[in-house]
C-alpha positions as CSV (number, residue, x, y, z in Angstrom):
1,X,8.3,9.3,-25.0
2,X,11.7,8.1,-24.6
3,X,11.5,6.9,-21.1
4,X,9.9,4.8,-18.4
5,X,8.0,7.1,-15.9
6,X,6.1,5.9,-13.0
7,X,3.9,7.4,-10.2
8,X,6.3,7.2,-6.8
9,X,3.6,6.6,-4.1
10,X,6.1,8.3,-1.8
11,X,6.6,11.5,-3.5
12,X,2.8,11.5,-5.0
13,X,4.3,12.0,-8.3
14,X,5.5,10.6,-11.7
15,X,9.0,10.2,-11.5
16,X,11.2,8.3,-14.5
17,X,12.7,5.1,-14.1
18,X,16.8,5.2,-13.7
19,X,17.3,1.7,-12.0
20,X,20.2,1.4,-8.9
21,X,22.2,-1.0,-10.9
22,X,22.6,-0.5,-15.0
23,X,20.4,-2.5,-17.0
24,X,18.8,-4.0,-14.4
25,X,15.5,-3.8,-12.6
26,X,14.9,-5.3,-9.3
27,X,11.0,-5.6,-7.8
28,X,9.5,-7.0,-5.0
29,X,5.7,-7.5,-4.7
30,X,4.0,-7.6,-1.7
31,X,2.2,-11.6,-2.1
32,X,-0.8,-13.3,-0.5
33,X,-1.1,-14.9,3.0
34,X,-2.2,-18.4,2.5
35,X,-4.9,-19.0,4.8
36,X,-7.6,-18.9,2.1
37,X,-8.5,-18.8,-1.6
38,X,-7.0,-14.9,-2.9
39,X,-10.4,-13.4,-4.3
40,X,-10.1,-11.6,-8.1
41,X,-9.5,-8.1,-6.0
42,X,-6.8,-9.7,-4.6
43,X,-5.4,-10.9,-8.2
44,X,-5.4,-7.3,-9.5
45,X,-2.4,-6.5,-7.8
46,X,-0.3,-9.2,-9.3
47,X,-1.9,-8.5,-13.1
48,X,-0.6,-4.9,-12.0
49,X,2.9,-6.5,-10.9
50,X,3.2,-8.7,-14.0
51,X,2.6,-6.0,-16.5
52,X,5.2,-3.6,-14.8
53,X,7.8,-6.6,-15.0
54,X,6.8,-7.2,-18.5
55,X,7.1,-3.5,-19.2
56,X,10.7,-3.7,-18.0
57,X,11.6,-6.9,-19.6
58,X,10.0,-5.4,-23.0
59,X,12.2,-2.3,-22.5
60,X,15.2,-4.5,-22.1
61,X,15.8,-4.9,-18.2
62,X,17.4,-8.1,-17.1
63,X,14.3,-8.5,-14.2
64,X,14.6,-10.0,-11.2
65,X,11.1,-10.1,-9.5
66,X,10.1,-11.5,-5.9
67,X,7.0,-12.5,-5.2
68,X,6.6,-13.3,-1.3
69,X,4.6,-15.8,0.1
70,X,3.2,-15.0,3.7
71,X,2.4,-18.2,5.7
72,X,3.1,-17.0,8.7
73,X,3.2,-13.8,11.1
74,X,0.0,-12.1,9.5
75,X,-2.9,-11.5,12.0
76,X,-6.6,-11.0,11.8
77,X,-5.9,-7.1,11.8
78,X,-3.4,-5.1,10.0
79,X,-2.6,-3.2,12.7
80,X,-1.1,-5.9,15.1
81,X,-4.6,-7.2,16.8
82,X,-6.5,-10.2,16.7
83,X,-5.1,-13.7,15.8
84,X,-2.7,-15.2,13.4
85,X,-4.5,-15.6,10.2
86,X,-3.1,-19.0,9.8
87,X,-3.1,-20.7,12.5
88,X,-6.7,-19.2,13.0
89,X,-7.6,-21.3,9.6
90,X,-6.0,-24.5,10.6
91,X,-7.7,-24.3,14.1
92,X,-11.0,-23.7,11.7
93,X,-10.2,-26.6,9.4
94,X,-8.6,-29.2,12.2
95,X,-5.8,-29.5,10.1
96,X,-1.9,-28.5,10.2
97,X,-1.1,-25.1,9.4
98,X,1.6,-26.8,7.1
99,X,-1.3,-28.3,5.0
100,X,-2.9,-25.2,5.1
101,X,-0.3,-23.4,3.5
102,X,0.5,-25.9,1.4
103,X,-3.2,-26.3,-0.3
104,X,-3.8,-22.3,-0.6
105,X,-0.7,-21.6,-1.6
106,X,-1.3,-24.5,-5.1
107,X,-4.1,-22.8,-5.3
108,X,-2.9,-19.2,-5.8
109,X,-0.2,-20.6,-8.2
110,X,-3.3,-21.7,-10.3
111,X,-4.6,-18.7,-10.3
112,X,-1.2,-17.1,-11.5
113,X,-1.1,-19.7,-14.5
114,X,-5.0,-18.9,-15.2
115,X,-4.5,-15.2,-15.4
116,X,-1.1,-16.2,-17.6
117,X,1.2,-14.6,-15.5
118,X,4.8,-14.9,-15.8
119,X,6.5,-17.1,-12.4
120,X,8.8,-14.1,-11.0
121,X,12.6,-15.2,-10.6
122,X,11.6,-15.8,-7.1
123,X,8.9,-17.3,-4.7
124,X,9.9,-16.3,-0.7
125,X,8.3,-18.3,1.7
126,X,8.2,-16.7,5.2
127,X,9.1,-19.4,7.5
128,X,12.0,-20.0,5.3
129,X,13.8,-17.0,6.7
130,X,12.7,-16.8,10.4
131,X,16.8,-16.9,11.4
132,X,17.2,-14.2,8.9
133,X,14.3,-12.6,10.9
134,X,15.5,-13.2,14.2
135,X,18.7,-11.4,13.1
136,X,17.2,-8.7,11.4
137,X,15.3,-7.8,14.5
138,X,18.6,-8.0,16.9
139,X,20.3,-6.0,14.2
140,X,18.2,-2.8,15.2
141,X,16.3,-3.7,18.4
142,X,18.6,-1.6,21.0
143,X,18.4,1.4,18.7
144,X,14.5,1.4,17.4
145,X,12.4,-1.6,19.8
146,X,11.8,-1.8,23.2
147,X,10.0,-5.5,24.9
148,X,6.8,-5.5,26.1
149,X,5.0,-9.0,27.9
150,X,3.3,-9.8,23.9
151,X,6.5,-9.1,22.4
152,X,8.9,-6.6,20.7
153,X,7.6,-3.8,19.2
154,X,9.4,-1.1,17.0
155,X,9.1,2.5,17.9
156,X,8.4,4.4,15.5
157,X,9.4,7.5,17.2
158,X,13.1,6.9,16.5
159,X,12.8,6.9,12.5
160,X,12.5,10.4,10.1
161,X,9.4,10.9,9.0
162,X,6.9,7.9,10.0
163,X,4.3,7.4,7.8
164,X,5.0,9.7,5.1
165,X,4.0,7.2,2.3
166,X,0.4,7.2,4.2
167,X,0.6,11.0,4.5
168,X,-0.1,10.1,8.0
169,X,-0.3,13.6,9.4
170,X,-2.7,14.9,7.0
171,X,-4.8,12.3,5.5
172,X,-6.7,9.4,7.5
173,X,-3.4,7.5,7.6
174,X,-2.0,5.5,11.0
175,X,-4.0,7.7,13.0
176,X,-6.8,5.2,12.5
177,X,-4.9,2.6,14.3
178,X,-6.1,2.2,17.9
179,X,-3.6,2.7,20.8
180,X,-2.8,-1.0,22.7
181,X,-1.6,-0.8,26.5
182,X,2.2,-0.8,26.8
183,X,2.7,0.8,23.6
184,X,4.9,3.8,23.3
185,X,2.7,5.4,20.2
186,X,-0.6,4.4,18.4
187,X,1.5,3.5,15.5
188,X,4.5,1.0,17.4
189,X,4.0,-2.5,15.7
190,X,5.6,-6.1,16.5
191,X,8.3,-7.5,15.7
192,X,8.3,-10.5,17.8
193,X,5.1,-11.9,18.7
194,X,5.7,-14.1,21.6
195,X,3.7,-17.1,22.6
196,X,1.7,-16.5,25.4
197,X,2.1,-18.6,28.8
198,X,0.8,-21.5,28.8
199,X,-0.2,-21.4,25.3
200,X,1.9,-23.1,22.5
201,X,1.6,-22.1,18.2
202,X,1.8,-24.5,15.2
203,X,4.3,-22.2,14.2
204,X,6.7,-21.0,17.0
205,X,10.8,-20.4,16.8
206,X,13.0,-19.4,20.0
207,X,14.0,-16.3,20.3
208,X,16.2,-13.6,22.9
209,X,12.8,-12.3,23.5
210,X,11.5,-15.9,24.1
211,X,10.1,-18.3,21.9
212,X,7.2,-16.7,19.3
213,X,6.4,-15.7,15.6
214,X,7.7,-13.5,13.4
215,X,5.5,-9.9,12.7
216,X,4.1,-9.9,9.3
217,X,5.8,-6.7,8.6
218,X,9.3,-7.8,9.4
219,X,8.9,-10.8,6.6
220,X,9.0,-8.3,3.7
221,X,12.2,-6.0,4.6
222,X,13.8,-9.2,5.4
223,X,13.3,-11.3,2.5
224,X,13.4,-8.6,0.1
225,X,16.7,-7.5,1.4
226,X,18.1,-11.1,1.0
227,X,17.1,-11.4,-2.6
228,X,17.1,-7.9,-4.4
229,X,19.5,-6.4,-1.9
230,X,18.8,-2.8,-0.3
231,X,18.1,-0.2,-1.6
232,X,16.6,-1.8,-4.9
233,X,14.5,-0.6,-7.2
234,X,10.5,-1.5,-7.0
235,X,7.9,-2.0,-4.7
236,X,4.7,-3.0,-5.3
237,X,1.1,-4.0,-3.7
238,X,-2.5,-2.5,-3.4
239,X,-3.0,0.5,-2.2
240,X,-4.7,-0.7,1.2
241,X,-0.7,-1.6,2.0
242,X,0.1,1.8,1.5
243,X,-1.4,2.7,5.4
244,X,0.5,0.3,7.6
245,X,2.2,-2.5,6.1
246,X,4.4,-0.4,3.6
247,X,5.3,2.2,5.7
248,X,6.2,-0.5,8.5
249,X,8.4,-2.1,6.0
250,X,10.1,1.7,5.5
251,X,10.9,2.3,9.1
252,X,12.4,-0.9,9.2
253,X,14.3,-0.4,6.4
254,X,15.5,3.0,7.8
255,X,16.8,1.2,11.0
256,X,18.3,-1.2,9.5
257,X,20.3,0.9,7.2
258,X,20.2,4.4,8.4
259,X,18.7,8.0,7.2
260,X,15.7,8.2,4.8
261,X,16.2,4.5,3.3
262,X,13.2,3.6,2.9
263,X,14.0,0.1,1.1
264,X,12.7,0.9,-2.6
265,X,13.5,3.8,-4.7
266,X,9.7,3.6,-6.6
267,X,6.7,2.7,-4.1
268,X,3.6,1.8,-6.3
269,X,0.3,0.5,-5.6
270,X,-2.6,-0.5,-7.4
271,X,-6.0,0.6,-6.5
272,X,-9.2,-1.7,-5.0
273,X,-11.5,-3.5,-7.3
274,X,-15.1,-3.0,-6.4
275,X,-17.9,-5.3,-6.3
276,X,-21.5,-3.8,-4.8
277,X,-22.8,-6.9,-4.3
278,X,-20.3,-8.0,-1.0
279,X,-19.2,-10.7,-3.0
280,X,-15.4,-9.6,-2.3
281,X,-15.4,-10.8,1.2
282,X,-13.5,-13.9,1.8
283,X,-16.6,-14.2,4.5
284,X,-19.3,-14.2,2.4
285,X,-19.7,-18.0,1.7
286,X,-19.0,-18.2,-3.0
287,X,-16.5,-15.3,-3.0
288,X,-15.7,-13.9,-6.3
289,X,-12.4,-15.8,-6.9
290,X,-10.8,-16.9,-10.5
291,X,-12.4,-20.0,-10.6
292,X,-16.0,-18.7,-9.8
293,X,-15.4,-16.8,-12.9
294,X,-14.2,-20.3,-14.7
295,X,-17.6,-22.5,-13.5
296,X,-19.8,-19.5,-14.8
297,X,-18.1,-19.9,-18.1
298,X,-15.7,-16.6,-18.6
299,X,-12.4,-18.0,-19.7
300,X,-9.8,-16.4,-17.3
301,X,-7.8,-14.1,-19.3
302,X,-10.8,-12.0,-19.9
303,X,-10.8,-11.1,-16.4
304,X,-7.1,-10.0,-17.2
305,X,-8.6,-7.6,-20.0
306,X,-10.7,-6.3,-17.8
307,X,-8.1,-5.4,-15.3
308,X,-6.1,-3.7,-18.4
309,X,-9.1,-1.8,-19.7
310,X,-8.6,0.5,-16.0
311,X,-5.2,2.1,-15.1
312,X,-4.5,0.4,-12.4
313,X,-4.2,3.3,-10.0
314,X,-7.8,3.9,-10.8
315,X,-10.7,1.9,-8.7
316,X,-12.6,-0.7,-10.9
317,X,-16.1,-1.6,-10.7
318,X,-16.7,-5.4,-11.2
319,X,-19.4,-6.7,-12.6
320,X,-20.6,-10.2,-14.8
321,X,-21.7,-7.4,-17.6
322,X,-18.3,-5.8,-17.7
323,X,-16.5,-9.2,-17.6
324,X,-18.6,-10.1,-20.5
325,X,-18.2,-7.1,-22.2
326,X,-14.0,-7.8,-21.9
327,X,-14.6,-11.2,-23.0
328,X,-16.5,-10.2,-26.4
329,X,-13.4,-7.7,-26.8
330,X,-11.3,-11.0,-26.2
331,X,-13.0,-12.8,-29.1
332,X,-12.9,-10.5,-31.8
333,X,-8.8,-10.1,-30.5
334,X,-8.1,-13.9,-30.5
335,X,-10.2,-14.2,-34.0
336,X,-8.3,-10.9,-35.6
337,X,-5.0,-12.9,-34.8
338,X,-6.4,-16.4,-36.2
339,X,-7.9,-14.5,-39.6
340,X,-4.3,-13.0,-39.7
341,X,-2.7,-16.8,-38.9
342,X,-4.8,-18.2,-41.8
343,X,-3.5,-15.0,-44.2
344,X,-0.3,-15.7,-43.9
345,X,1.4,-16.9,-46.6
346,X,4.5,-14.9,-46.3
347,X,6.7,-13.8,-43.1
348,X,7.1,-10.3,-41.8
349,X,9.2,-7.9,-44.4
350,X,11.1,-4.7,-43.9
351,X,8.9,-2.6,-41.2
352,X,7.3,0.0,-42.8
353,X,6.5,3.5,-41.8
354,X,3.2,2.0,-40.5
355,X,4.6,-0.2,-38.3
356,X,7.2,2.4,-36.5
357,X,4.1,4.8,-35.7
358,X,1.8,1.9,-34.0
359,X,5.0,0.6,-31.9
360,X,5.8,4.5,-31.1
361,X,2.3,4.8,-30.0
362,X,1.8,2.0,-27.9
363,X,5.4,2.5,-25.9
364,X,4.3,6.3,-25.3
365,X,1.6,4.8,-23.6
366,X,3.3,1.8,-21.7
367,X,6.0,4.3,-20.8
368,X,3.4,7.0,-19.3
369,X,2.9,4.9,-16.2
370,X,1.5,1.9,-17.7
371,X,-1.6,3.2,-19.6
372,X,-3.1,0.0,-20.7
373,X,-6.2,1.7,-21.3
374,X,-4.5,3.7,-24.0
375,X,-2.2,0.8,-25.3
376,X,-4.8,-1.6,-25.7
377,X,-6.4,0.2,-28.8
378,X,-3.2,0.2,-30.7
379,X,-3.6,-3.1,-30.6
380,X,-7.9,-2.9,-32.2
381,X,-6.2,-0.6,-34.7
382,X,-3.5,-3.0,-36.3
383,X,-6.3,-5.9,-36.6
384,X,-8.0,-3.4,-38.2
385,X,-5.8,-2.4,-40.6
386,X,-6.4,-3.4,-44.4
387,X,-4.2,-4.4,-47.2
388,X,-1.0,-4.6,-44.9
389,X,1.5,-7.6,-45.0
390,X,-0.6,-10.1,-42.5
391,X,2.6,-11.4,-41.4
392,X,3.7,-7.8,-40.4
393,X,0.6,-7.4,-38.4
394,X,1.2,-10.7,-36.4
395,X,4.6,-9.4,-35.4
396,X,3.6,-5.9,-34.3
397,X,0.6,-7.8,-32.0
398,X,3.4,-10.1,-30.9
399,X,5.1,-7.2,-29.5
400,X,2.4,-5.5,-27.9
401,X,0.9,-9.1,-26.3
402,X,4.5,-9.8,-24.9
403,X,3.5,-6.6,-22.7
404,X,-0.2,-7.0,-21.9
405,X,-0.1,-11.0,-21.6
406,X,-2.9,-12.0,-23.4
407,X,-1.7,-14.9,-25.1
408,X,-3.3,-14.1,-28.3
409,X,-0.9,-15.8,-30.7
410,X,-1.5,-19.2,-28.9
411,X,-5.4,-18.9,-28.4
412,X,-8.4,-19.7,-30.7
413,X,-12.0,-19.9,-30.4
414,X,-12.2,-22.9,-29.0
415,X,-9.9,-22.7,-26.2
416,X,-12.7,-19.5,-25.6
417,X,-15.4,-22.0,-25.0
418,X,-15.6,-22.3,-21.3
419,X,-18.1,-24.9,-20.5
420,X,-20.0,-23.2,-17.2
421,X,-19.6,-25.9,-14.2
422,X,-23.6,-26.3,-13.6
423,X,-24.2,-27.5,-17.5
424,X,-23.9,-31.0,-18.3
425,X,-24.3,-30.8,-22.0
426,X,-20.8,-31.6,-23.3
427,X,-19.1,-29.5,-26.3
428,X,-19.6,-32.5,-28.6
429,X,-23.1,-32.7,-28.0
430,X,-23.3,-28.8,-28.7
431,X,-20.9,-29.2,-32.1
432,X,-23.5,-32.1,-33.2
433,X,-26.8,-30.7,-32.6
434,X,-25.6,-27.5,-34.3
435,X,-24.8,-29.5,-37.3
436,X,-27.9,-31.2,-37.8
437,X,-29.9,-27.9,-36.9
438,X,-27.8,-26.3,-40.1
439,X,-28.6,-28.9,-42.1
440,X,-32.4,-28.4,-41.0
441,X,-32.3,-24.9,-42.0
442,X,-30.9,-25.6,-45.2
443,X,-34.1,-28.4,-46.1
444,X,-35.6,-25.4,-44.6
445,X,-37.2,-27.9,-42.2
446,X,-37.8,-25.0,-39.6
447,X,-40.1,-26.7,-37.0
448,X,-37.2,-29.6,-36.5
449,X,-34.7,-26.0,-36.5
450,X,-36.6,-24.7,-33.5
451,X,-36.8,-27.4,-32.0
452,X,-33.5,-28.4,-31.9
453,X,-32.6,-24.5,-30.7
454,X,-35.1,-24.8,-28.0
455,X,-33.8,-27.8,-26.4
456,X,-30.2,-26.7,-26.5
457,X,-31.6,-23.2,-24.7
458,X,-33.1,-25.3,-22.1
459,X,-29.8,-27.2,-21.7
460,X,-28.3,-23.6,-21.3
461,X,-26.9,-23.4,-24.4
462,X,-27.7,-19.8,-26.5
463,X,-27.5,-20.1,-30.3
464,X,-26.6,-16.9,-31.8
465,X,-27.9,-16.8,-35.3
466,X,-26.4,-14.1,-37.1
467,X,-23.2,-13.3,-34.5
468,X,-21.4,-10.8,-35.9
469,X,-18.0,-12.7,-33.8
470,X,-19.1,-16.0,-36.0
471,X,-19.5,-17.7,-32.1
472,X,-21.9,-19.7,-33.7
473,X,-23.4,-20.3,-29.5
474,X,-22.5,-20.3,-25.9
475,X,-23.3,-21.0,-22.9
476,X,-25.7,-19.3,-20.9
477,X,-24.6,-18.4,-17.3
């Protein structure tokens, strides 16, 4: 395969990359609203996002990638209803929304450098463009919105086919969105939220339809138009934006700029992780969220493996055994690379024909919509290859890793060691017991052996005599 293809979530099918402007690739992805901790479901969509910009870059784009950051405008329910999520938090909390943001927002950013992905060319922060907004909205409101007492709403009456990226007309689509008094159609959104008499926000700006909020749809055409310009090449979020939120961002597009624009060329979504347990819902007291995973001992890019190990348009099932099942997968990757590190007494020579048929591989399967299932065992099959150069190897997993963003060539056993948050034994302690158990073993001094083993086990600590990985122990979650 020669070229990039992707599945176009407009058209339903795989179409191949030719970007607006040569040898460039723009991409906006659809980011969190800060009002609380993004749970690991809600990290999937950036892992998706990052490996498609690394793609790109790896291909030899010159990527510009926006990453949005809602702290305003987004209400309890997609679908216009309910309060604002933020100021909703702050009211919860007793604090300013501005600390609100400010705290969830350093906390997603962790969770970006935990699951190592790369910091896009730019973060947008919502109420940084509210005049763009205001314009925006005045730019197409005689044509496309009409004022109501809450606010002013698009119609999406005056636009060519509304809803087409939900298949609205033939699959459960916007017709699941109830109808609101005032409203022209079911499907009309806001684009002005006004405050309501009597009332006052945290976050209010005047307005010609008085003072108010932005609507959380109107954030995303706005700022992605400011930054990548429209039309531009990529869109991207999970797939539960791909029944209101995206194809409010398309009609606004289209009114703004006339026709079938729909803002993006490419519209792709990841699909949901699933948990059976409930755990996902930001409701549910200890949400699964990246640092849960952290204080039960699974370093973080293992959660990034397991993202890889599913196409990303397919669901995944999370559980602690698959996570644990990635993370084994992990260790024998990061200790294939450090057996190759210690090998390596010369650098990488000519490539031989070895090395052109596992790159060849792994791009057909990049290129085929971003089949990390698929390019991930080219990677098992070069640390599993014998008497070839070592220094070869390491540069054909460098290649692959600057794609999938495991980190492997900068990670070792020990940064694998994630100490869970609820066990107090330190790693020196571990290192040191270990030591004098060996040395038991060897006086073959058993009963002091199993005694040493049982105490670490009720400390939480597993010894794993005979690990095929060489782990030597961990810790028990």
């Amino acid at each position: 395969m020669t070229e990039l293809r992707l599945f176009n979530s407009l058209t339903r099918q795989l179409e191949p990359f030719v970007p607006i402007h040569p040898g460039e690739a723009r991409v906006y992805t659809c980011g969190p609203t800060v009002y609380n901790y993004p749970h690991i479901g809600n990290m999937r969509a950036y892992v998706f996002a990052d490996t498609l910009g690394r793609v790109l870059s790896y291909k030899g784009y010159k990527l510009t990638h926006v990453i949005n950051i809602t702290d305003v405008g987004h209400l309890t329910d997609d679908a216009d209803a309910g309060e604002d999520k933020m100021e909703k938090m702050a009211a919860e909390k007793a604090q300013s929304i501005w600390d609100i943001a400010k705290h969830y927002t350093e906390a997603y950013w962790e969770d970006i450098r935990a699951l190592n992905i790369r910091q896009p060319a730019h973060w947008s922060i919502a109420t940084d463009y509210v005049p763009a907004m205001i314009e925006f909205a005045k730019s197409i409101a005689d044509k496309h919105c009409y004022e109501l007492e809450s606010g002013l709403y698009f119609d999406t009456s005056t636009v060519a086919n509304y809803g087409a990226l939900a298949r609205a007309k033939t699959e459960d689509g916007e017709g699941r969105i109830e109808q609101v008094d005032g409203k022209r159609h079911a499907a009309d959104f806001a684009i002005w939220r006004k405050t309501p008499a009597g009332e006052s926000r945290q976050m209010e700006w005047d307005s010609p339809w008085g003072k108010g909020a932005p609507g959380w749809h109107l954030e995303c055409s706005v700022m992605s138009e400011a930054l990548l310009g429209l039309p531009f090449d990529i869109h991207t979020g999970g797939i539960d934006h791909r029944e209101i939120h995206h194809p409010n961002e398309i009609a606004q597009n289209q009114a703004r700029c006339g026709g079938d624009h729909s803002g993006a060329r490419i519209w792709m979504h990841n699909n949901f992780l699933i948990e059976r347990s409930g755990k996902m819902s930001k409701s549910s007291g200890e949400f699964l969220r990246v640092q849960l995973l952290i204080d039960k001992g699974f370093h973080p890019l293992a959660y990034r493996l397991m993202c890889l190990q599913a196409h990303y348009r397919s669901e995944l099932e999370f559980s602690w055994e698959g996570l644990q099942a990635a993370f084994v997968r992990l260790k024998r990757m990061v200790m294939g690379v450090e057996q190759l590190r210690s090998s390596t007494s010369q650098p990488a020579t000519k490539p031989g024909e070895w090395w052109f048929e596992r790159l060849s591989a792994f791009d057909d399967s990049v290129l085929d919509d971003l089949n990390t299932p698929k390019a991930l065992i080219w990677i098992d099959d070069v640390l599993g290859l014998k008497n070839v150069n070592s220094g070869e190897r390491l540069a054909v997993i460098k290649d692959m890793d600057a794609v999938l963003g495991l980190n492997l060539l900068m990670l070792n056993r020990q940064d694998l060691r994630v100490r869970p948050k609820s066990t107090l034994i330190t790693e020196e302690e571990i290192e040191a017991a270990l030591t004098t158990r060996k040395e038991a073993r060897a006086a073959k001094d058993f009963a002091r052996s199993d005694a040493i083993r049982d105490d670490l086990i009720a400390k939480g600590v597993e010894v794993m005599d005979g690990d095929p990985l060489g782990w030597d122990w961990k810790l028990d979650i």
